[in-house]
MIVEXBA-766045 format. One line per field, with one value per residue: residue in one letter; x negated, y, z negated of N, C-alpha, C in turn. Coordinates in steps of 0.001 Angstrom, whole numbers. Layout:
<nukols>
residuo = [A_...]
nx = [X_...]
ny = [Y_...]
nz = [Z_...]
cax = [X_...]
cay = [Y_...]
caz = [Z_...]
cx = [X_...]
cy = [Y_...]
cz = [Z_...]
</nukols>
This chain:
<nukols>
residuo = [X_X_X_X_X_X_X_X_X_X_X_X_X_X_X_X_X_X_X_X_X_X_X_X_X_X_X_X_X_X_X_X_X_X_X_X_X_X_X_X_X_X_X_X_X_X_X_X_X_X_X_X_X_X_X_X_X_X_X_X_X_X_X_X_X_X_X_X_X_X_X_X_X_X_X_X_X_X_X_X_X_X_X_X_X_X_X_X_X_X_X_X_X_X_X_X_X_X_X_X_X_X_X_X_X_X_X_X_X_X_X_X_X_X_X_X_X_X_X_X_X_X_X_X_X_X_X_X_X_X_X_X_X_X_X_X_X_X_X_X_X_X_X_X_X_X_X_X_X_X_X_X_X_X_X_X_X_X_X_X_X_X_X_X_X_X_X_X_X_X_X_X_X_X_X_X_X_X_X_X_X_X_X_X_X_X_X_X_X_X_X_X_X_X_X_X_X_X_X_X_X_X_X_X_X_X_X_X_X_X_X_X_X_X_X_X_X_X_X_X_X_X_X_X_X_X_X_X_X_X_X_X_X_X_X_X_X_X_X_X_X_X_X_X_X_X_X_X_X_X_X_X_X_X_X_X_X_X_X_X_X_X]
nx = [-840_-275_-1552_-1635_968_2609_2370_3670_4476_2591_1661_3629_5358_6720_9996_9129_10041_10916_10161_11989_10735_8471_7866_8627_9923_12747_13491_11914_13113_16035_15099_14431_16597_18471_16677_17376_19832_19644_19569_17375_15810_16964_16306_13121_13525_13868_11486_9243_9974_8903_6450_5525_5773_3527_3454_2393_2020_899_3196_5111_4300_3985_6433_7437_5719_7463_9813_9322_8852_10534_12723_10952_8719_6009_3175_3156_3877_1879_67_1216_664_-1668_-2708_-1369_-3438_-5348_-5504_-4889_-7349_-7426_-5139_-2914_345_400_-2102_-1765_747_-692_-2709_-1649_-60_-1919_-3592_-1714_-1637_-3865_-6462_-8487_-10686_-11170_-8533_-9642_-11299_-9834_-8337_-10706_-11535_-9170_-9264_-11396_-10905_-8656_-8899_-7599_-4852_-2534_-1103_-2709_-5076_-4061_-3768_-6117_-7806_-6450_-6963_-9936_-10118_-9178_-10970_-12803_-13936_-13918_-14799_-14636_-12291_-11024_-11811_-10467_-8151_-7728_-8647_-6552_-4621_-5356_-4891_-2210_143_2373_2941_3518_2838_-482_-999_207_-1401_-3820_-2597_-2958_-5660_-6810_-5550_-6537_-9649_-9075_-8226_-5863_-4453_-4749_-4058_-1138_-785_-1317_788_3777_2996_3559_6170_7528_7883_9261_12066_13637_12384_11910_10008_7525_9010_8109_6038_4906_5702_4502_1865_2306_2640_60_-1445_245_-980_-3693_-3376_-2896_-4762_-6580_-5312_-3098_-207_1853_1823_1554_4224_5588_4691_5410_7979_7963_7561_9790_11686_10805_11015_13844_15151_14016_15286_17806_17862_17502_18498_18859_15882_13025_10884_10696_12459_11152_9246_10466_11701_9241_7832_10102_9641_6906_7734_9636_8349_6688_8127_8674_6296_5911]
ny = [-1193_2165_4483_7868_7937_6929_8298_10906_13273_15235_14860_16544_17955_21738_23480_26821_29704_32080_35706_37975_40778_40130_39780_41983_41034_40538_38027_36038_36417_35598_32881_32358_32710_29980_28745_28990_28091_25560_24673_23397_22442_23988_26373_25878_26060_28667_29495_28170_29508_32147_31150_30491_33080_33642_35097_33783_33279_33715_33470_32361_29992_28784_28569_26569_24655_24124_23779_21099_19200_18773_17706_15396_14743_14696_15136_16640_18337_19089_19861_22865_23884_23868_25115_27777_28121_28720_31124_32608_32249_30762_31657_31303_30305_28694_26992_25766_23866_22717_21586_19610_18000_16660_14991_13271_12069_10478_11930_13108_14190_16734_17734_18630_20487_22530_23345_24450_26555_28481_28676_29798_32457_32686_32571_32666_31908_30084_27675_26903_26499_23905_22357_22130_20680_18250_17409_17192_15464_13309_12877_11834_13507_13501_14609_17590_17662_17170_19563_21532_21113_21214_24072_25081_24084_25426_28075_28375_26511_25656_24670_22421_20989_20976_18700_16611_16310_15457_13237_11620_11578_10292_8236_6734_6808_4934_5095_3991_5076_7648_8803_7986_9423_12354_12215_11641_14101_15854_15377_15433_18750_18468_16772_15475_15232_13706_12860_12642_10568_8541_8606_7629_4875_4050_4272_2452_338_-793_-507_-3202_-4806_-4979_-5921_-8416_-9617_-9750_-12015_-11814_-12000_-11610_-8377_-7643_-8051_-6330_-3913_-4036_-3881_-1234_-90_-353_456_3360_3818_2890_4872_7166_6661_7345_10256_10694_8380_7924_8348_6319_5805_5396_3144_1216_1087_-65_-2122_-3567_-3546_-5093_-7648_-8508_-8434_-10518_-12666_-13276_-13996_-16356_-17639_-17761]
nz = [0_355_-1212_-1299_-110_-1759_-4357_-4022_-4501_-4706_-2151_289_2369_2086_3436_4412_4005_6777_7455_9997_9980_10450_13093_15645_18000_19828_20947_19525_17001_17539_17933_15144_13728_15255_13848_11174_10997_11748_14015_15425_18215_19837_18960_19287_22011_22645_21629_23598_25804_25192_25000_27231_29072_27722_25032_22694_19475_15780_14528_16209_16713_14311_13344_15612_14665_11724_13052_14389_12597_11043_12698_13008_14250_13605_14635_16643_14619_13791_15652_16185_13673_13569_15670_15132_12496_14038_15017_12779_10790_7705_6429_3744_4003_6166_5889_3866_4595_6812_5711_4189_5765_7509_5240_4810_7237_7343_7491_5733_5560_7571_6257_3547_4366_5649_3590_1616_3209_2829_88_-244_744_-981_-3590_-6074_-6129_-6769_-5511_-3669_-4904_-6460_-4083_-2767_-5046_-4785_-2474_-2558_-4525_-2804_-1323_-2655_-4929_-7640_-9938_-9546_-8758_-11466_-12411_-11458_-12491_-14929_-15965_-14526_-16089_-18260_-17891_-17701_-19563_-19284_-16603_-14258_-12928_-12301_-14484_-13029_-11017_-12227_-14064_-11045_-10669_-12964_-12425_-9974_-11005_-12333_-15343_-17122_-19458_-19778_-17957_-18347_-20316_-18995_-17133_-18733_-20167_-17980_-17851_-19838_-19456_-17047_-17270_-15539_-13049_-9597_-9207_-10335_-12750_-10744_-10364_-12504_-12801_-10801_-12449_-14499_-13430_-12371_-14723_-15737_-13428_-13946_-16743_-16017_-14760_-16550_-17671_-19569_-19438_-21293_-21925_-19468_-18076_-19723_-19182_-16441_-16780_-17980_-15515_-14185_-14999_-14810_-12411_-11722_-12639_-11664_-8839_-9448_-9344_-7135_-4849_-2544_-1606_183_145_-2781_-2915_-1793_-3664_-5937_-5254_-4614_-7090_-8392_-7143_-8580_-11136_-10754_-10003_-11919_-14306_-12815_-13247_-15665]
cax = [0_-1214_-1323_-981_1933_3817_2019_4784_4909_1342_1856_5105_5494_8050_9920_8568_11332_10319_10684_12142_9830_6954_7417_10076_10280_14386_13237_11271_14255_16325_14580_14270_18023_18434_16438_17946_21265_19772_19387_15934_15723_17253_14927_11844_13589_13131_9872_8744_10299_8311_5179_5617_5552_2601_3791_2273_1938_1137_4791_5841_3325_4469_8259_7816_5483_8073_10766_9285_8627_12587_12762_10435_7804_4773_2148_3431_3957_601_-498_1290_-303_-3545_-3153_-1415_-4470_-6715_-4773_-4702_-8119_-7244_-3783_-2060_1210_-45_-2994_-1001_1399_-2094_-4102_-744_17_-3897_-4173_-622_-2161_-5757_-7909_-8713_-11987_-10418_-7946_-10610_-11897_-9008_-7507_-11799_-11068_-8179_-9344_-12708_-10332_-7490_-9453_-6785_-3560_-2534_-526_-3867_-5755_-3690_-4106_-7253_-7992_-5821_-8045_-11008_-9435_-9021_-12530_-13965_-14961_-13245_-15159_-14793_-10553_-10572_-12497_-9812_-7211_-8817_-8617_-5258_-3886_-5920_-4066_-895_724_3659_3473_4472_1951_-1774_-665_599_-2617_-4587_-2450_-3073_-7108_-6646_-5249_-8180_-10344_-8573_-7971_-4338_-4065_-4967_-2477_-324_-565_-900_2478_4305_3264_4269_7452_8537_7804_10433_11975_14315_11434_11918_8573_6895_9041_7733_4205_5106_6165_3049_943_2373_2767_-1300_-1854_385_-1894_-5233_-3491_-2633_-5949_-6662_-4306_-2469_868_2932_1595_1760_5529_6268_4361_6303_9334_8415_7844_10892_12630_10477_11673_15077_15734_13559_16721_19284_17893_17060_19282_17808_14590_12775_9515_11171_13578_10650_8414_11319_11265_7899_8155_10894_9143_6316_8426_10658_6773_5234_9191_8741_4793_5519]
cay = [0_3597_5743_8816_8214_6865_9593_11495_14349_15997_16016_16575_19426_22616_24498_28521_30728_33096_36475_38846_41644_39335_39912_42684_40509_39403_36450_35482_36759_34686_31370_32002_32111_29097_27419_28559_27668_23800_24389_23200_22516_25708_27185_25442_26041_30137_29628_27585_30421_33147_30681_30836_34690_34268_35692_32782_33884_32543_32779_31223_28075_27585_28392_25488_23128_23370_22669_19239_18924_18673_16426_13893_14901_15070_14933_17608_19776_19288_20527_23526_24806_24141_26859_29064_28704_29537_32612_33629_31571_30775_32051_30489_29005_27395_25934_24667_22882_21736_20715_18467_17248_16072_14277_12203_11327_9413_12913_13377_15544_17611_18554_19453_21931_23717_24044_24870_28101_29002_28391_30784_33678_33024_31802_32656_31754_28521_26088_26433_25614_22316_21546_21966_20119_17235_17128_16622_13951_12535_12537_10950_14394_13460_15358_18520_18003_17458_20790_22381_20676_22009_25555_25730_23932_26364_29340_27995_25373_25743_24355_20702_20412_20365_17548_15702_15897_15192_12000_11028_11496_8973_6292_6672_6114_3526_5458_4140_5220_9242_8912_7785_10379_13062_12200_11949_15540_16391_14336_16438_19732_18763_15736_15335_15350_12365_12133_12682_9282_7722_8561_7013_3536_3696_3912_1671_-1288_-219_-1075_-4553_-5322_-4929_-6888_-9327_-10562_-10713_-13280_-11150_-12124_-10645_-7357_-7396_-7923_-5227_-2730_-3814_-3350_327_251_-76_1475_4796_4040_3334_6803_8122_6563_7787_11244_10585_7559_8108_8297_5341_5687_4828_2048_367_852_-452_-3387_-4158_-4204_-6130_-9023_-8776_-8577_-12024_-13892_-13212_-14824_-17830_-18427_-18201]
caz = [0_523_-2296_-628_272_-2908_-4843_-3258_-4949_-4437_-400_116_3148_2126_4249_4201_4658_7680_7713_10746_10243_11084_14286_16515_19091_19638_21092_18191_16204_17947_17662_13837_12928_15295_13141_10249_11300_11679_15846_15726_19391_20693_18376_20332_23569_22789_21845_24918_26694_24565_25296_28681_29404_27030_23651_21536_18106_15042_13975_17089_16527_12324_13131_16119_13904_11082_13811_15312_11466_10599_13819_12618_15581_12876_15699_17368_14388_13274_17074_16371_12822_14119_16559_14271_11936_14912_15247_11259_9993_6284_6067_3002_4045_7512_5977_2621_5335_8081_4982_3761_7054_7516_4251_4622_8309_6651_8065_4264_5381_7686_5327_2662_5529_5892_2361_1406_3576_2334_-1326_-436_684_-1561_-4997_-7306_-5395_-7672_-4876_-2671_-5414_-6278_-2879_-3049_-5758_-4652_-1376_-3195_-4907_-1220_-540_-3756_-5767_-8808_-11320_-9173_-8810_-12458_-12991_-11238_-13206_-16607_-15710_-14207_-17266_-19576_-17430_-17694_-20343_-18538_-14980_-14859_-11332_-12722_-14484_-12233_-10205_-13149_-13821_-10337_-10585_-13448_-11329_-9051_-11502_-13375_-16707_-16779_-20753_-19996_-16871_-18716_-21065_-18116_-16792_-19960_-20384_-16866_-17814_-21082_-18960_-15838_-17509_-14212_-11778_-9535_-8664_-11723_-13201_-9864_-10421_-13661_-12597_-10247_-13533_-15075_-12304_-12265_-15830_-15472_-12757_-14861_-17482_-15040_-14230_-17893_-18028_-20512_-19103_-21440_-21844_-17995_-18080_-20406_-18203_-15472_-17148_-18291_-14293_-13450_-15736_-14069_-11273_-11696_-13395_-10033_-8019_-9678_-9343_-5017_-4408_-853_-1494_907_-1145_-4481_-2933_-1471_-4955_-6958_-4354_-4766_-9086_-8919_-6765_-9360_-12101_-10767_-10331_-13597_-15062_-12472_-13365_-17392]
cx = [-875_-1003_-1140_140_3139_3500_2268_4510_3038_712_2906_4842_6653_8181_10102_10125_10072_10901_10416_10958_8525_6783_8995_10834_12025_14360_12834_12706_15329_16256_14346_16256_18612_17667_16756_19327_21186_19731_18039_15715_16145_16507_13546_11946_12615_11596_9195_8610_9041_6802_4796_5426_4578_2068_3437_1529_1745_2547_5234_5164_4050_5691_8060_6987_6830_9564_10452_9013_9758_12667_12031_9072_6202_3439_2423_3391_2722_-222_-572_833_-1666_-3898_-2733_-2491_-5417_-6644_-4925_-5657_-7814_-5998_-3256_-1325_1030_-905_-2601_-317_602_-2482_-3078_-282_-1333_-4016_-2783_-825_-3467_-6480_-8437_-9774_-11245_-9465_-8694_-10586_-11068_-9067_-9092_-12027_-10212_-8362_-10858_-11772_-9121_-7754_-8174_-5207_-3572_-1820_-2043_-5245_-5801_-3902_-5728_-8047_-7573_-6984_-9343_-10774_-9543_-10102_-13871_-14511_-14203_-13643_-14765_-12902_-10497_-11265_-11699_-8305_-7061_-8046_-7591_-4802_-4047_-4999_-2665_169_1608_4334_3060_2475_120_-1749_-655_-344_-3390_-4341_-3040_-4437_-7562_-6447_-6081_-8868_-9751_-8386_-6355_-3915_-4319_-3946_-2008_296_-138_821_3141_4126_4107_5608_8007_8754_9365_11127_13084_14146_11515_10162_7690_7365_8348_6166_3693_4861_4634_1773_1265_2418_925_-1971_-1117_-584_-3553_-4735_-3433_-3737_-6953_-6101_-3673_-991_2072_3411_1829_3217_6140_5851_4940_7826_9688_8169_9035_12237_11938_11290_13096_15515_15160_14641_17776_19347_17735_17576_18593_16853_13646_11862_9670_11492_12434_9291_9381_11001_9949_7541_8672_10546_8161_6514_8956_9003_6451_6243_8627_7734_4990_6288]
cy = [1243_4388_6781_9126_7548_7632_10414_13380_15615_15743_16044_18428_19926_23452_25982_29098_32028_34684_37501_39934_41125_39467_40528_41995_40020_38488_35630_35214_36114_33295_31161_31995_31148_28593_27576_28171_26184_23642_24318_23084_23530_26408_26910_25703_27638_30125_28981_28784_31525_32404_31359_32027_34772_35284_34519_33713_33134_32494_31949_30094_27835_27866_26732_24308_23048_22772_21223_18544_17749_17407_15191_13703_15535_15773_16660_19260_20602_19954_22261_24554_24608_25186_28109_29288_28927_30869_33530_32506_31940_31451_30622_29358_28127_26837_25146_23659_21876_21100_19199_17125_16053_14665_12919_11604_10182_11070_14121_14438_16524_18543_18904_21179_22658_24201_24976_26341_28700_29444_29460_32033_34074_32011_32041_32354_29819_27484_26100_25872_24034_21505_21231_20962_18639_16809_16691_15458_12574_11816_12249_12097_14402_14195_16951_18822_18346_18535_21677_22053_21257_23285_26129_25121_25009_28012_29373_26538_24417_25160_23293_20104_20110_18989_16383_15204_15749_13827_10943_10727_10349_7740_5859_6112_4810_3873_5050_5191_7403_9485_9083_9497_12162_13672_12253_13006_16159_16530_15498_18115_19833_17082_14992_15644_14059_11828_11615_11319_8621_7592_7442_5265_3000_3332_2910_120_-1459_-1076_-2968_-5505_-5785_-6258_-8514_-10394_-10483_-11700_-12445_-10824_-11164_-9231_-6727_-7040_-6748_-3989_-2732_-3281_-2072_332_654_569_3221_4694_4043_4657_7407_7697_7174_8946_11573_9707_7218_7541_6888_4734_4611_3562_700_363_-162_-2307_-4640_-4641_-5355_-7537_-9157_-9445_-10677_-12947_-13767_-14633_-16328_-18458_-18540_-19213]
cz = [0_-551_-1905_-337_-644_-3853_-4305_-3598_-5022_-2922_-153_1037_2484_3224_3724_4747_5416_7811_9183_11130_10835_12365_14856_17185_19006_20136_19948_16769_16375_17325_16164_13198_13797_14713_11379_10244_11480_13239_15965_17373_20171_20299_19405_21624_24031_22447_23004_25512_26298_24812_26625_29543_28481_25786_22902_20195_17090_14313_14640_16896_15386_12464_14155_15285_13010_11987_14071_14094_10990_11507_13600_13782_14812_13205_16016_16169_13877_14481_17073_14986_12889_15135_15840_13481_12765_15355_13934_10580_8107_5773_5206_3608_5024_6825_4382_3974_6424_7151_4461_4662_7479_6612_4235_6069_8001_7060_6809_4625_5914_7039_4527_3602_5618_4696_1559_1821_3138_647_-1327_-378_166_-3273_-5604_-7139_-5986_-6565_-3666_-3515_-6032_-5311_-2832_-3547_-5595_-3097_-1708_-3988_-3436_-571_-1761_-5013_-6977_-9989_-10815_-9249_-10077_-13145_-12906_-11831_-14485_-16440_-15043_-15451_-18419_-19457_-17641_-18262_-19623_-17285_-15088_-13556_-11520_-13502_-13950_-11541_-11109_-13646_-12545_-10079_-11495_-12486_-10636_-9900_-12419_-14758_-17078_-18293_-20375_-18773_-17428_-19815_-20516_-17661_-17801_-20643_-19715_-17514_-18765_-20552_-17745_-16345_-16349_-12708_-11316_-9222_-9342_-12616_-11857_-9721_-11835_-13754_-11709_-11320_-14039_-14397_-12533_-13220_-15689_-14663_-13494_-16091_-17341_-14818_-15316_-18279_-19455_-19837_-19447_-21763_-20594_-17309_-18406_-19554_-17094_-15613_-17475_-16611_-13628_-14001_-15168_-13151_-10897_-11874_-12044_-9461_-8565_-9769_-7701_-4606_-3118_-321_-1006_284_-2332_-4134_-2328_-2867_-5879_-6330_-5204_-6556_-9659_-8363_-7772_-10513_-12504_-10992_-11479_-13878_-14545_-13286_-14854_-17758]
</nukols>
């Protein structure tokens, strides 16, 4: 399984609300309230059009990446904030959404490289430094994420999200017991975060595993069982959620083997 991508909740693209003034153009203007109206493709049509006569912009590139975004056209949308950041080197919200895009593809360095620019000309801007920090995580610098984990926690008690990436630098290394403890901060901060129980259940399936191949059976059990008890509570806050329904999955086949083998 990929961690990256059931450690959900530290890449996880948002969509930017765009504003008008960014650009006169009524074409542009146009193609942005089709796409807030949910006409993603009429949206892309006016921008084609606005390509085409040679108005590319970096609004027009990050309004059409987050269109083919919505659409499910990843590739494509990642095509199009790579030209907006060649247009606005180190601009925040394109290279929070390129460096996220990057790292939930495998192109873990690459993404460093961007969010590394962004994080030289926007040091004190806290979601580029999570990213940040979570990128280096990506690419093995674990003492360096959890430096930047430190020092946003020290700034701010309050925000649930250093945490979270501080749990997840645990898991890497295998600390399950300071995870654990991580998240269960997170946890009392947003205690109806689905992700945050799902990062949860990940720790704890983690630790079953370790006890697992101690032959410590029934210690193994019980960690599965706080597994899935994370995860349940994560469903019943995302029902939806594909991630969860295929983590829960995966617990509960563990779960049924341990029963058969004891």
């Amino acid at each position: 399984m990929k961690f990256v991508i059931l450690f959900v909740s530290s890449v996880c693209l948002s969509i930017l609300s765009f504003s008008v003034s960014a650009q006169s153009n009524e074409e542009y203007a146009s193609a942005l309230k089709e796409f807030e109206a949910k006409n993603y493709e009429k949206s892309l049509e006016i921008i084609r059009a606005l390509h085409t006569k040679g108005k590319r912009s970096y609004e027009t590139h990050y309004l059409a990446g987050h269109c083919h975004y919505v659409l499910g056209r990843t590739k494509s949308a990642g095509s199009h904030w790579s030209e907006a950041l060649s247009i606005k080197p180190g601009d925040v919200a394109v290279s929070l959404d390129y460096t996220r895009y990057l790292l939930n593809i495998g192109r873990e360095f690459d993404g460093l490289q961007v969010i590394a620019r962004a994080f030289e000309l926007n040091p004190r801007n806290k979601d580029v430094r999570l990213l940040f920090g979570t990128a280096l995580l990506y690419n093995g610098k674990t003492r360096d994420a959890l430096s930047i984990t430190e020092k946003l926690k020290a700034e701010d008690s309050s925000d649930y999200r250093p945490l979270v990436l501080e749990g997840q630098i645990y898991y890497y290394l295998g600390s399950i017991e300071k995870a654990e403890v991580s998240l269960k901060w997170a946890n009392s901060l947003v205690p109806n975060n689905a992700n945050v129980l799902n990062n949860l259940a990940l720790v704890y399936e983690k630790a079953s595993n370790q006890e697992n191949k101690k032959g410590r059976f029934g210690n193994a059990k019980n960690f599965l069982n706080s597994a899935k008890e994370q995860i349940e509570s994560a469903l019943k806050l995302e029902p939806e959620n594909s991630h969860f329904k295929d983590n829960l999955k995966r617990i509960e086949a563990k779960l049924n083997a341990l029963v058969t083998n004891s």
